[in-house]
DOLO-637957 format. One record per residue (C-alpha): residue number from 1; x, y negated, z negated. Coordinates in pm, 1 decimal, decimal comma. Example, Ala and Ser with C-alpha at 12.3 -4.5 7.8 and 13.67 -1.06 7.14 Angstrom:
+-----+----------+----------+----------+
: seq :       c1 :       c2 :       c3 :
+-----+----------+----------+----------+
:   1 :   1230,0 :    450,0 :   -780,0 :
:   2 :   1367,0 :    106,0 :   -714,0 :
+-----+----------+----------+----------+
This chain:
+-----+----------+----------+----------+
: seq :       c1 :       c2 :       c3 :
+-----+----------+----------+----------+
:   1 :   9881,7 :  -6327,5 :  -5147,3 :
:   2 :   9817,9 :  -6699,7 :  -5123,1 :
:   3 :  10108,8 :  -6918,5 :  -5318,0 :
:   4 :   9900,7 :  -7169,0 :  -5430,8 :
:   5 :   9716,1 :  -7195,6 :  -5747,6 :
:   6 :   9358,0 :  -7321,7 :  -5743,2 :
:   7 :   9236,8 :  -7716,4 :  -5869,2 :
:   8 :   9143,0 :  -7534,1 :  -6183,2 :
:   9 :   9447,0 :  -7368,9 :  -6258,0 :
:  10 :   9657,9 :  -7653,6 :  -6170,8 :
:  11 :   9423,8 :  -7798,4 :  -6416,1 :
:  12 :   9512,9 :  -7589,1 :  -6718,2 :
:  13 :   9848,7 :  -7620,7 :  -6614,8 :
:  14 :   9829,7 :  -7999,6 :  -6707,1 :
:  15 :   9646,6 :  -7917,7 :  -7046,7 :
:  16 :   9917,5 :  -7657,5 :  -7122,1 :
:  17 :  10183,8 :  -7912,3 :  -7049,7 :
:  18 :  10018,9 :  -8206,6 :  -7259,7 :
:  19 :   9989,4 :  -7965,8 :  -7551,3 :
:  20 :  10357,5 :  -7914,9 :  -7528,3 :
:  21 :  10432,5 :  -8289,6 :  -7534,5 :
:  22 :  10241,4 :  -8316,8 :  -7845,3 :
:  23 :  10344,5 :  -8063,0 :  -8015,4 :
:  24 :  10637,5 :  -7976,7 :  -8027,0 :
:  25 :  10907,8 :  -8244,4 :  -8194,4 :
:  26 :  11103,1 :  -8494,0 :  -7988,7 :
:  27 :  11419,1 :  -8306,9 :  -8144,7 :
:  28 :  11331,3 :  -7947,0 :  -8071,7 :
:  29 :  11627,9 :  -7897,9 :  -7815,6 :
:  30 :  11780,0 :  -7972,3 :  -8111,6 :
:  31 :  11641,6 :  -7770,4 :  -8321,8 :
:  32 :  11576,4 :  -7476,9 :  -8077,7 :
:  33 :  11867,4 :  -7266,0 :  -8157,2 :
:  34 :  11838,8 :  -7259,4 :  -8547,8 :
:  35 :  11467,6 :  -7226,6 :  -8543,0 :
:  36 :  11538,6 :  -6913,9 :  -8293,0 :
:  37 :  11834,0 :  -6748,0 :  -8528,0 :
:  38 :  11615,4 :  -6800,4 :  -8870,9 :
:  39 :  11316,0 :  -6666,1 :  -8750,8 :
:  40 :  11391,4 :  -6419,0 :  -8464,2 :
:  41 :  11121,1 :  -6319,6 :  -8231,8 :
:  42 :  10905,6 :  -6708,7 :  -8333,5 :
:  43 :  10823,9 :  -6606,3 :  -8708,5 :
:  44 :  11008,8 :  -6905,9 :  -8874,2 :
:  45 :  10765,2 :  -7169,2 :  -9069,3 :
:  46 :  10773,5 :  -7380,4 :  -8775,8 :
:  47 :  10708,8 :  -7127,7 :  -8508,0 :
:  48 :  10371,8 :  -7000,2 :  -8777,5 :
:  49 :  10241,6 :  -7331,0 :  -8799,4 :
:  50 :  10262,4 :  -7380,7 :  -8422,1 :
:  51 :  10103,8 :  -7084,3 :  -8341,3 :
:  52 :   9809,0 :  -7145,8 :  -8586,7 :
:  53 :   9792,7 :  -7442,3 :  -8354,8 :
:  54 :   9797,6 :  -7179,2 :  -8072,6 :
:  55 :   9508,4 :  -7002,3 :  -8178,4 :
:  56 :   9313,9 :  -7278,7 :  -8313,4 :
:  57 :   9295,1 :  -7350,5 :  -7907,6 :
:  58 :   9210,7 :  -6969,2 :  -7857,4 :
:  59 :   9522,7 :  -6970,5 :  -7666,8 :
:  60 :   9701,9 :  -6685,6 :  -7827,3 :
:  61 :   9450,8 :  -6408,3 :  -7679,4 :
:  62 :   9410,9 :  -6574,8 :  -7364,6 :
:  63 :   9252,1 :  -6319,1 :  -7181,0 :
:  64 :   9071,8 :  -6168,6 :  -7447,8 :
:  65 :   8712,9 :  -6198,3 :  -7424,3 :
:  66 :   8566,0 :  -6467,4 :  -7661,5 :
:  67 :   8380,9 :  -6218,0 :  -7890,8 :
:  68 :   8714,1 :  -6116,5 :  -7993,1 :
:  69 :   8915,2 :  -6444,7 :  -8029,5 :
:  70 :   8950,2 :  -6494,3 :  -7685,8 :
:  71 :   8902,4 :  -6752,1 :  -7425,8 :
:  72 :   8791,3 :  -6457,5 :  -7146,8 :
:  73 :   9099,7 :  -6644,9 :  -6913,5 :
:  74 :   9202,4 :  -6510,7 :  -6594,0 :
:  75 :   9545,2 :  -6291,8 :  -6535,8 :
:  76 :   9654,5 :  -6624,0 :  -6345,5 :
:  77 :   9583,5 :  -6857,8 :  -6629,4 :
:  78 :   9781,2 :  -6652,9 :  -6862,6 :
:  79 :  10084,5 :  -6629,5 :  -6626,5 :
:  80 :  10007,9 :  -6959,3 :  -6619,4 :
:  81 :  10085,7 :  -7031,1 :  -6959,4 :
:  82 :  10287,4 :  -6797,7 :  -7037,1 :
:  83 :  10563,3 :  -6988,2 :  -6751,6 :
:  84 :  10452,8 :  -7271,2 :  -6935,1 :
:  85 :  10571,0 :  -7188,3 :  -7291,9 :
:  86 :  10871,8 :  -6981,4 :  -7190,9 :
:  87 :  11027,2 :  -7260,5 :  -7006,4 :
:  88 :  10980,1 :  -7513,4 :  -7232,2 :
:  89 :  11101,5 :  -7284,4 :  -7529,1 :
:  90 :  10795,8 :  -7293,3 :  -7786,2 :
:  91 :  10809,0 :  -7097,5 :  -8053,3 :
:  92 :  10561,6 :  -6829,1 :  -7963,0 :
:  93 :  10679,3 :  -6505,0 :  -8062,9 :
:  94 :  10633,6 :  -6197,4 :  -7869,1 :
:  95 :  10315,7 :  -6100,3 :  -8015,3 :
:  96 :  10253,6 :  -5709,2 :  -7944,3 :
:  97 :   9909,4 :  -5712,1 :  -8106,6 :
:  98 :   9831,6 :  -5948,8 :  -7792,0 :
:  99 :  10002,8 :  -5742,7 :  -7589,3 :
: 100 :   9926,2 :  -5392,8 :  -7595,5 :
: 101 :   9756,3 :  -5340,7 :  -7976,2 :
: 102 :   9437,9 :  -5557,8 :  -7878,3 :
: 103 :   9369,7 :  -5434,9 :  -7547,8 :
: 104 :   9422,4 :  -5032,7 :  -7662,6 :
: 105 :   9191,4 :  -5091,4 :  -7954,4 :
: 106 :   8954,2 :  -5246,6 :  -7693,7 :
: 107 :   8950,2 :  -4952,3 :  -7500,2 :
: 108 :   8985,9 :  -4657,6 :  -7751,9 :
: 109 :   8890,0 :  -4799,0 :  -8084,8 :
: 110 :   8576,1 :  -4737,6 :  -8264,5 :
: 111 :   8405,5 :  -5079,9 :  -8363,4 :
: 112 :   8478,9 :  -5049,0 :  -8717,0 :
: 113 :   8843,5 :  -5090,6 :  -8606,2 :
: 114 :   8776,4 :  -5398,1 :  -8385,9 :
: 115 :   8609,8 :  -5561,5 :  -8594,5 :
: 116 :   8892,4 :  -5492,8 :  -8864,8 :
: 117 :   9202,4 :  -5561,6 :  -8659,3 :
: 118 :   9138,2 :  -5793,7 :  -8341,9 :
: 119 :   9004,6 :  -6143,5 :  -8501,1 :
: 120 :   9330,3 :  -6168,6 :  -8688,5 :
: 121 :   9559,2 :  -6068,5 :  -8382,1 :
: 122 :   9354,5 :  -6345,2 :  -8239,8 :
: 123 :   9462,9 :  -6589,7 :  -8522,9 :
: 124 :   9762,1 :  -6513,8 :  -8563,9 :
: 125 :   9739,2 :  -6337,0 :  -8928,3 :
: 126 :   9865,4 :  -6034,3 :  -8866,5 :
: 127 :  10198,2 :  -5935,6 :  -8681,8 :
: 128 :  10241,1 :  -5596,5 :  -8527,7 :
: 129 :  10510,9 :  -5445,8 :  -8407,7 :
: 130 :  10484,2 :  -5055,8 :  -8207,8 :
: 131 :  10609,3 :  -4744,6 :  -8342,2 :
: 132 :  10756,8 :  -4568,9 :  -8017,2 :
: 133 :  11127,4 :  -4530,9 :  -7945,4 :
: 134 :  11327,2 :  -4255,4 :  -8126,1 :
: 135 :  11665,7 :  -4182,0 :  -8136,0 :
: 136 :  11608,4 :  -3882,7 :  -7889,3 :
: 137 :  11290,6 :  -4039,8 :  -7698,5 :
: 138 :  11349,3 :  -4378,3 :  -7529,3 :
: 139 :  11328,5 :  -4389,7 :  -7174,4 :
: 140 :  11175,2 :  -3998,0 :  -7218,8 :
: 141 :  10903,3 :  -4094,8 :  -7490,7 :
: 142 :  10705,9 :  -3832,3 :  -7443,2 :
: 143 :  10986,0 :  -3648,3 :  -7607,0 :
: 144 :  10916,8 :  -3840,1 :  -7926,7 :
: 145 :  10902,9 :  -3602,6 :  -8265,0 :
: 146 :  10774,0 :  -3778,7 :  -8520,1 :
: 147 :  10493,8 :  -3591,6 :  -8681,7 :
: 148 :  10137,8 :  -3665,5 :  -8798,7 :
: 149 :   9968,7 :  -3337,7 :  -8951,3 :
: 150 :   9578,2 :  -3402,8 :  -9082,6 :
: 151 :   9548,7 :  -3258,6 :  -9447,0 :
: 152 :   9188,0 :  -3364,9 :  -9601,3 :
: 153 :   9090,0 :  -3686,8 :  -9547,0 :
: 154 :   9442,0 :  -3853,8 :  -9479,0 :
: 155 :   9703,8 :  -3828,5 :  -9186,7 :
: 156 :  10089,0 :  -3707,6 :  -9288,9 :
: 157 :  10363,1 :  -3850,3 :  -9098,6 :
: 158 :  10725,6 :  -3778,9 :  -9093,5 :
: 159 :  10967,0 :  -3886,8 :  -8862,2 :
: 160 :  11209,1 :  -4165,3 :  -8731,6 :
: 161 :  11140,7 :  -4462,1 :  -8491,8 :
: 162 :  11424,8 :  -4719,6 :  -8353,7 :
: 163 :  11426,3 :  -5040,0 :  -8201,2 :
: 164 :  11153,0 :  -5152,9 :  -8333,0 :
: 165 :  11051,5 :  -5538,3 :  -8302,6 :
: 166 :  10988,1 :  -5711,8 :  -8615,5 :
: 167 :  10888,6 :  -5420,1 :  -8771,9 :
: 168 :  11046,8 :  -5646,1 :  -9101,4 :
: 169 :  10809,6 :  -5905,7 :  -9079,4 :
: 170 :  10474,7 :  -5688,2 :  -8895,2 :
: 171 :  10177,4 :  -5595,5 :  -9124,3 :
: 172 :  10077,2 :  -5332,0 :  -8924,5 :
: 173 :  10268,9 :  -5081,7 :  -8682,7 :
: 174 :  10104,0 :  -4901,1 :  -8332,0 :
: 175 :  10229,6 :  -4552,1 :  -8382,7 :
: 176 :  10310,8 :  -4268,1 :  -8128,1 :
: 177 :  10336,5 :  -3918,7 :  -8304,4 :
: 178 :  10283,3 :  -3593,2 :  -8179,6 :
: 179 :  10002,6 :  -3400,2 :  -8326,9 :
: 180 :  10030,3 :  -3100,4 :  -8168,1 :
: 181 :  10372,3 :  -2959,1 :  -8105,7 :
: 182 :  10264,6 :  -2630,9 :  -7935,7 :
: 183 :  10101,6 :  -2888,2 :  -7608,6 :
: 184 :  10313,6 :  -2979,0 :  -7356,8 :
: 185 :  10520,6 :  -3253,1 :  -7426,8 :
: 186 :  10278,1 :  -3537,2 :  -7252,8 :
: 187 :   9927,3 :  -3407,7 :  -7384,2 :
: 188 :  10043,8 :  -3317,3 :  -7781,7 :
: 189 :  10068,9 :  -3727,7 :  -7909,5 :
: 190 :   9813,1 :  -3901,4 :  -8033,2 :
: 191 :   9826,4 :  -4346,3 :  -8148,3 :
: 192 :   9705,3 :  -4419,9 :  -8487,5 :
: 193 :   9756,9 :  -4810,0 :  -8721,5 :
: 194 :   9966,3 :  -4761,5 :  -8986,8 :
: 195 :  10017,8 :  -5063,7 :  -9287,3 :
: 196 :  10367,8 :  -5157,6 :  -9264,8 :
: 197 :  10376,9 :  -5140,4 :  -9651,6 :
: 198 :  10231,5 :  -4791,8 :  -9707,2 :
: 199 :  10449,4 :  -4555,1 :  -9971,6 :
: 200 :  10681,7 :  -4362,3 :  -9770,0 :
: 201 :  10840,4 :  -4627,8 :  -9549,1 :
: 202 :  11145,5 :  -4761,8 :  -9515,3 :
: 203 :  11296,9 :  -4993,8 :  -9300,2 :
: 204 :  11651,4 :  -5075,8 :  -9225,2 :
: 205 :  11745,3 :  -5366,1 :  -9016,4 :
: 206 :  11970,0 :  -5354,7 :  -8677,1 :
: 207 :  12169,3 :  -5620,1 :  -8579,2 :
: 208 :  12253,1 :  -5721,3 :  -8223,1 :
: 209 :  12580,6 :  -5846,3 :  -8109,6 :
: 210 :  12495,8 :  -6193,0 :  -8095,1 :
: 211 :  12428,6 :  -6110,7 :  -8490,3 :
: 212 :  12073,0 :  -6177,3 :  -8464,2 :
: 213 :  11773,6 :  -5944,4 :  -8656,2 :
: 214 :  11523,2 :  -5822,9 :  -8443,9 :
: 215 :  11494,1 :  -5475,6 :  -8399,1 :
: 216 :  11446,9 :  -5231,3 :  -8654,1 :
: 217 :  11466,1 :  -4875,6 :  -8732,5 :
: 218 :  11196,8 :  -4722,4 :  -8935,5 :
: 219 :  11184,7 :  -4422,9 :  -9125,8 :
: 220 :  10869,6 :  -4227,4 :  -9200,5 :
: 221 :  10901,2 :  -3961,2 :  -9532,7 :
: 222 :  10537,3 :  -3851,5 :  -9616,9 :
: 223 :  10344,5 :  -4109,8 :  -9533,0 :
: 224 :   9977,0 :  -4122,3 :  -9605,8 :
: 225 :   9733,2 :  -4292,0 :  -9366,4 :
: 226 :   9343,2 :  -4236,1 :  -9344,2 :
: 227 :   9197,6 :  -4015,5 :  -9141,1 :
: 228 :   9013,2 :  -4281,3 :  -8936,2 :
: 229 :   9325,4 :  -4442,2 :  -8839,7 :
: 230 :   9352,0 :  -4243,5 :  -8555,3 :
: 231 :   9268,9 :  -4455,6 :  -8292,0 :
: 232 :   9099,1 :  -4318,9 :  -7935,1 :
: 233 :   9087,2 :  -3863,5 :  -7874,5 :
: 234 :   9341,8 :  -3670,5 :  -8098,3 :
: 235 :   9648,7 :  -3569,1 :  -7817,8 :
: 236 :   9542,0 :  -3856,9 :  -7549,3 :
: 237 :   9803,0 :  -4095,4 :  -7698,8 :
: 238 :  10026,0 :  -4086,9 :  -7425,5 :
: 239 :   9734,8 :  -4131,1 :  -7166,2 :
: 240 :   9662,6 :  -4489,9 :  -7398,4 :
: 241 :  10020,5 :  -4582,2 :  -7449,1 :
: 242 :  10053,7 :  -4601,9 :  -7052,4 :
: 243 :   9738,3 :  -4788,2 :  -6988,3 :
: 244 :   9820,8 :  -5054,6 :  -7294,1 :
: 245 :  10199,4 :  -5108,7 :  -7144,4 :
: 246 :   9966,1 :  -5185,2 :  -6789,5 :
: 247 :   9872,5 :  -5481,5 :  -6968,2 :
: 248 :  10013,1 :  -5832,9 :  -6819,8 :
: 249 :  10372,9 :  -5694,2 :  -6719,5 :
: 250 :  10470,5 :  -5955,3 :  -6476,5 :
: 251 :  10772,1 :  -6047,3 :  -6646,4 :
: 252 :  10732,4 :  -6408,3 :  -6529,2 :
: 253 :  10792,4 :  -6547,3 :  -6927,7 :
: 254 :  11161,3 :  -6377,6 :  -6819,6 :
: 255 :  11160,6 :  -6565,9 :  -6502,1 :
: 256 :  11048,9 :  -6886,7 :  -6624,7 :
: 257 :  11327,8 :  -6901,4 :  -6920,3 :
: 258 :  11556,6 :  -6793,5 :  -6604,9 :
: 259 :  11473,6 :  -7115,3 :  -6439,3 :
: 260 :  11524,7 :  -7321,8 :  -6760,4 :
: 261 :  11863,7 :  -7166,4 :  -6821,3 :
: 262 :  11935,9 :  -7252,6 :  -6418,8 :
: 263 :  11837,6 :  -7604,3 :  -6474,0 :
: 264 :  12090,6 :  -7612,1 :  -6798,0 :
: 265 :  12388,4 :  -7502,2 :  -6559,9 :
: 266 :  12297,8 :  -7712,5 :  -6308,9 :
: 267 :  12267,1 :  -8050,6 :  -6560,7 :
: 268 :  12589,6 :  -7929,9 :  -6698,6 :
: 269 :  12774,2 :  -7930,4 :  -6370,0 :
: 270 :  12640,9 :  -8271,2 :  -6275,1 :
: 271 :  12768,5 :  -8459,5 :  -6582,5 :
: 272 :  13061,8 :  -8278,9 :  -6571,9 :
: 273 :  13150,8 :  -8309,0 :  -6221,6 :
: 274 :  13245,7 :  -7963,8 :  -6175,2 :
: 275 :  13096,4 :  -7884,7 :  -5851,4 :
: 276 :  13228,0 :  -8207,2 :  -5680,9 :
: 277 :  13513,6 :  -8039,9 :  -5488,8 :
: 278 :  13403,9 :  -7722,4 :  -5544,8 :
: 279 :  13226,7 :  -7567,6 :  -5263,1 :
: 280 :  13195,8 :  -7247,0 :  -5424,8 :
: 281 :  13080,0 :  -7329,2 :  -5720,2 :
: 282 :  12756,8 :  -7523,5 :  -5544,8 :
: 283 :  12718,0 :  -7199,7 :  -5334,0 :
: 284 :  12703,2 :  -6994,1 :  -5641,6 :
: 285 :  12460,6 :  -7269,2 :  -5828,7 :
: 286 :  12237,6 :  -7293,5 :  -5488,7 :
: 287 :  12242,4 :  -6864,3 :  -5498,0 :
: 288 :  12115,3 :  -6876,6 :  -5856,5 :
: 289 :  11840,2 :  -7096,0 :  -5742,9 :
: 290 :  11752,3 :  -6876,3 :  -5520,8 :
: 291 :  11750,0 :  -6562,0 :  -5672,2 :
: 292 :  11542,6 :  -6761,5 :  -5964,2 :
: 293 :  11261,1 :  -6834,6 :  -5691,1 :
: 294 :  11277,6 :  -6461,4 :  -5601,9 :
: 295 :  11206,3 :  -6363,7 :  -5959,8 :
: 296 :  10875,8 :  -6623,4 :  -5945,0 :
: 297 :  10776,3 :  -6474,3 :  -5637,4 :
: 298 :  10804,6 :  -6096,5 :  -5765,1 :
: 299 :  10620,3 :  -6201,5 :  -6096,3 :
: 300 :  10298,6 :  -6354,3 :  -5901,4 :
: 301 :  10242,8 :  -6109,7 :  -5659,0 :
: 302 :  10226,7 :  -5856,9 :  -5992,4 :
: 303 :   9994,6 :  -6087,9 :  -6110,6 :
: 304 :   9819,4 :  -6136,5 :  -5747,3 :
: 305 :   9743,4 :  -5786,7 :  -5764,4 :
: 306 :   9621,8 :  -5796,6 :  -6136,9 :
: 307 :   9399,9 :  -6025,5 :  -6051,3 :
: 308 :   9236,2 :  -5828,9 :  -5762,1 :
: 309 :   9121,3 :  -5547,6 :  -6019,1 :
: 310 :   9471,1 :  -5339,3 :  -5878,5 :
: 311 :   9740,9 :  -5171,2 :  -6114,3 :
: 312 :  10078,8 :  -5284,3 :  -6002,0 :
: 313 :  10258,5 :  -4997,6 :  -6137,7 :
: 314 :  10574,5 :  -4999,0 :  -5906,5 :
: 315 :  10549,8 :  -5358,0 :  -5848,5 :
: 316 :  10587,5 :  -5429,8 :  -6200,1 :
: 317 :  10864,9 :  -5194,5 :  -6181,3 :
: 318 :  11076,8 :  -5390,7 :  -5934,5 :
: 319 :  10973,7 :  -5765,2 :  -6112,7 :
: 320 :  11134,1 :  -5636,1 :  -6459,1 :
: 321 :  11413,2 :  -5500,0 :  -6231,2 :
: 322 :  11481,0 :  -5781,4 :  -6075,2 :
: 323 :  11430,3 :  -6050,6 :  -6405,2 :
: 324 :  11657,2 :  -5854,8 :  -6629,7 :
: 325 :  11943,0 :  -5830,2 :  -6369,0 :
: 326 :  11853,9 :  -6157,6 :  -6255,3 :
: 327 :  11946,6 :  -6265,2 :  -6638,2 :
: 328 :  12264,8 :  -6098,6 :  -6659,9 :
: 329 :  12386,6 :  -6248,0 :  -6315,7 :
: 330 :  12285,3 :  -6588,3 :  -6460,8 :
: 331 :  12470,6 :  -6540,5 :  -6765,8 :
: 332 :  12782,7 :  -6441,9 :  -6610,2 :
: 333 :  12738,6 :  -6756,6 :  -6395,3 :
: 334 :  12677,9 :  -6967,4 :  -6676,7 :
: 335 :  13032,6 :  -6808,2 :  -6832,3 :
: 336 :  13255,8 :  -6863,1 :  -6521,9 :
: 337 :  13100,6 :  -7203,2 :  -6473,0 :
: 338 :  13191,3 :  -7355,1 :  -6832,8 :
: 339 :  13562,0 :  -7141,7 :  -6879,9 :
: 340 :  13663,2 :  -7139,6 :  -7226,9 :
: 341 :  13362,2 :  -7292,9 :  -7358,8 :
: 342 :  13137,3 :  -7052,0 :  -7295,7 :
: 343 :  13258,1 :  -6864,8 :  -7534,9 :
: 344 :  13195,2 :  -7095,3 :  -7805,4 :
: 345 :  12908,0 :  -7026,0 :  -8076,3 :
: 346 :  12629,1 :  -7236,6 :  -8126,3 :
: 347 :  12739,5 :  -7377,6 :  -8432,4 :
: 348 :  13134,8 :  -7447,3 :  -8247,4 :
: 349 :  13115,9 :  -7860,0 :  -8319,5 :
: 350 :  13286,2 :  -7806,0 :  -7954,7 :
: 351 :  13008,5 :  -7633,9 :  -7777,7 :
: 352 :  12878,2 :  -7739,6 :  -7474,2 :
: 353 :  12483,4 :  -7699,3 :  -7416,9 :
: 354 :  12447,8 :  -7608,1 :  -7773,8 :
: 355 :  12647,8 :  -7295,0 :  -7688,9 :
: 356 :  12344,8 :  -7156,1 :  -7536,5 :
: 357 :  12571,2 :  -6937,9 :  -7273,6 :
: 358 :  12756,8 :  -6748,1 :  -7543,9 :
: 359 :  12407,4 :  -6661,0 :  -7675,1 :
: 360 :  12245,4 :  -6566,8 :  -7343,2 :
: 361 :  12555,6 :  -6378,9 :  -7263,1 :
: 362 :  12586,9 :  -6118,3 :  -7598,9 :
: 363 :  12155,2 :  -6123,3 :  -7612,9 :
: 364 :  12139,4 :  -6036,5 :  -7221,1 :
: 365 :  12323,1 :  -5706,7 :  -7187,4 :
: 366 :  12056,6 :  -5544,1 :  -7328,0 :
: 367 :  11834,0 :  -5681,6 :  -7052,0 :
: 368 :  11845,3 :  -5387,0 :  -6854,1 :
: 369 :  11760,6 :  -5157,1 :  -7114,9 :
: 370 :  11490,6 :  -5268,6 :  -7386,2 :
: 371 :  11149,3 :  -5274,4 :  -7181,8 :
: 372 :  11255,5 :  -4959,2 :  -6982,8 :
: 373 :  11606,4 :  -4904,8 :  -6820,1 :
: 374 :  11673,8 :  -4995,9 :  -6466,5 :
: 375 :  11730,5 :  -4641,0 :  -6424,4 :
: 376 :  11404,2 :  -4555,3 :  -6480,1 :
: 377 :  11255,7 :  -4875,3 :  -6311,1 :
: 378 :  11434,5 :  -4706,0 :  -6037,1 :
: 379 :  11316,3 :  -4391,1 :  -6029,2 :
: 380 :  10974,0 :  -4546,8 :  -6054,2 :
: 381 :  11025,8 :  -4753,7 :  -5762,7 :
: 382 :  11164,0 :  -4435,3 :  -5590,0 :
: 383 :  10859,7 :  -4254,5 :  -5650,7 :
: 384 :  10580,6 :  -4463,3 :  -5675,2 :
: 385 :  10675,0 :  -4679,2 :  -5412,9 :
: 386 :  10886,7 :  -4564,3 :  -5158,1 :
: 387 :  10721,3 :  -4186,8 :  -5218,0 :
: 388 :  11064,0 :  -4027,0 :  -5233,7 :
: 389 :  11092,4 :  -3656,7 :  -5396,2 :
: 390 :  11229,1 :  -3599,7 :  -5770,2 :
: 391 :  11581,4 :  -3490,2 :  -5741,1 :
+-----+----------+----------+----------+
């Protein structure tokens, strides 16, 4: 692949940049942290308004085409800005209808339900979150159980999901259910949209240890959903589930808050003169940096290959790999370089860097396991890449 990015890109680079410098307030280092821990996952009032600002510009469903709210950008323009906003922290959200709702519906909804669901992903108006994970089907989610059973006119679903991202604050959810339980296990799902507030559901919040509320577990008890929310062929869910999660994984927004995190420790050290006599701690700094440039590296040749029309399927594999580990090695860096204090909570009136490394310590060992497990990543890479056997 070639490193560089073209004039044009370099271009929207700029813009992306002079939107930032605008936008967001001269005290939002300051205000990063409790913006983050009131409105988890970008949904505070702040983090709303500025992403109404966001798709004002189009700039939410970068890629999509423009018929749908898009702006028809490249894969390289959205890694682009998606490097952009994660290292400068903005308030963007992880915003799944982007993601992987938009581009499924693209593909295997009927134009009733495009017209219906992707202008206000586009805007901004409605949140998703998806329906997958159970309690006995994460890394195995074909195993998933929850049930959808057509009677009439309406779809029944019962059943249990977990770890599910703002499904507190999401108007709509991407569900995964089986629909026929006599298939084998990969060809009996099918995906439907369910309203978040439809009779029957209940949600019940799960807290992380850095006491933060993102995920969710939902519970499904009879729920009623028409018939033509059933989105692509009855039983080819799983088949759409894997193309959606094809969508943009580079993992370079990990990378890119990586880098910013980096740049903290290494501003830290400087003012506090910790790495003046210590050659080992400016070996373990200059390893980080490294390993940080590694992580870029991985994330654009995903995106290289994107670009060229290819699926990077192990490739995207070993960049989320490599990012979350990456994170965790940074975080225990970040902890041995500051001692005591980073331990201290962001609100400690003794906390250094806003006690950023106590969060990114608790939030980041779960790295390795939301977004698929490094085991499995593993086995991926195992199989897909280096064409070894299943055990």
């Amino acid at each position: 692949m070639d490193f560089r990015f073209t004039p044009e890109e370099e271009a929207f680079r700029q813009e992306v940049r002079e939107f930032l410098d605008r936008e967001l307030p001269p005290n939002w280092e300051e205000r990063f942290d409790t913006e983050t821990e009131e409105g988890f996952g970008g949904f505070s009032e702040f983090s709303r308004a500025f992403q109404r600002k966001l798709a004002e510009r189009r700039w939410l469903a970068l890629p999509w085409p423009p018929e749908y709210g898009g702006l028809g950008a490249t894969i390289m323009q959205q890694v682009i800005y998606n490097e952009e906003m994660a290292y400068r922290r903005a308030p963007t959200g992880f915003n799944m209808g982007v993601a992987w709702v938009g581009p499924a519906l693209m593909l295997y909804g009927t134009e009733e339900q495009k017209h219906r669901f992707l202008p206000k992903i586009a805007s901004g108006e409605e949140i998703w979150c998806t329906l997958y994970s159970e309690p006995g089907a994460g890394s195995d989610l074909a195993a998933l159980q929850t049930r959808a059973v057509l009677e009439g006119d309406y779809w029944v679903i019962n059943g249990q999901k977990i770890w599910t991202s703002q499904a507190h604050q999401a108007h709509w959810g991407w569900l995964a259910a089986r629909t026929d339980p006599d298939a084998p296990k990969h060809k009996g799902i099918s995906t439907f949209v369910v309203p978040m507030d439809a009779p029957g559901i209940t949600i019940q919040p799960l807290i992380n240890m850095a006491g933060q509320h993102g995920f969710n577990q939902v519970f499904f008890d009879n729920v009623r959903i028409p018939r033509d929310y059933l989105v692509g062929e009855v039983n080819r869910g799983w088949y759409q589930v894997a193309v959606a999660l094809d969508f943009e994984r580079s993992s370079i927004s990990g990378v890119a808050r990586a880098q910013r995190f980096f740049d903290d420790l290494v501003q830290f050290a400087r003012e506090e003169k910790v790495a003046a006599d210590r050659p080992q701690v400016r070996a373990r700094l200059a390893e980080m940096g490294i390993e940080v440039e590694v992580g870029r590296y991985l994330s654009y040749r995903v995106a290289s290959l994107q670009q060229a029309g290819k699926i990077p399927n192990y490739e995207a594999s070993v960049a989320k790999l490599y990012a979350s580990e990456l994170d965790q090695r940074l975080a225990r860096t970040g902890m041995d370089l500051m001692g005591l204090y980073g331990q201290l909570h962001p609100k400690s009136k003794w906390a250094r860097l806003k006690g950023r490394v106590e969060r990114h310590y608790l939030v980041t060992v779960a790295s390795t396991i939301g977004g698929g497990t490094s085991e499995i990543m593993r086995n991926v890479i195992a199989g897909r890449g280096l064409g070894l056997p299943r055990a």
